[in-house]
N, C-alpha and C positions, 0 to 999 in steps of 0.2 A: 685241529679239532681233537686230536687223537691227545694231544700235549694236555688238553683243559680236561677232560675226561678220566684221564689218569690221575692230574693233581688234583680230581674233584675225588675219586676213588683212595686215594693216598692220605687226604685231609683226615684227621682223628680228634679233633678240636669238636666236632658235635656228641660222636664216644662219649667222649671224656665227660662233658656237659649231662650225661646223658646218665652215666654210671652215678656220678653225685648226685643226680635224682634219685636214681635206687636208693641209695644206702642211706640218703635223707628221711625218703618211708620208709625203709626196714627202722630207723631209730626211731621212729616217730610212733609207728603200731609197737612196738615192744614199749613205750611212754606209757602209751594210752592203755595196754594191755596193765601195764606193773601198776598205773592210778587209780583206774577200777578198781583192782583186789585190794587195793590198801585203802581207798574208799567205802569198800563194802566191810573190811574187818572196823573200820574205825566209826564207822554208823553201827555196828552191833555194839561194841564197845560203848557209846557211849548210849544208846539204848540201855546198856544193862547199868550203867552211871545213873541214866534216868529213875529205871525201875528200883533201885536200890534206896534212891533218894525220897523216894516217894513212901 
């Protein structure tokens, strides 16, 4: 029992699984954050495109 407990405590295969979720959402929020702002400059842009043409 003592033997299963240790290689259950030793195992680093769920870790690992676990870290590439972190850094999946760390890329994914820094995506969505960098889309917005380049979203929102390219709607005022073409707002002033609009307004200009009119």
């Amino acid at each position: 029992m003592r033997r299963l407990i240790a290689k259950f405590l030793a195992d680093q295969c769920g870790a690992t699984a676990i870290e590439y979720c972190l850094i999946a959402a760390g890329i994914s929020i820094v995506i969505v954050v960098a889309v917005n702002g380049i979203g929102a400059q390219l709607n005022n842009t073409f707002g002033t495109v609009k307004s200009s043409l009119q």
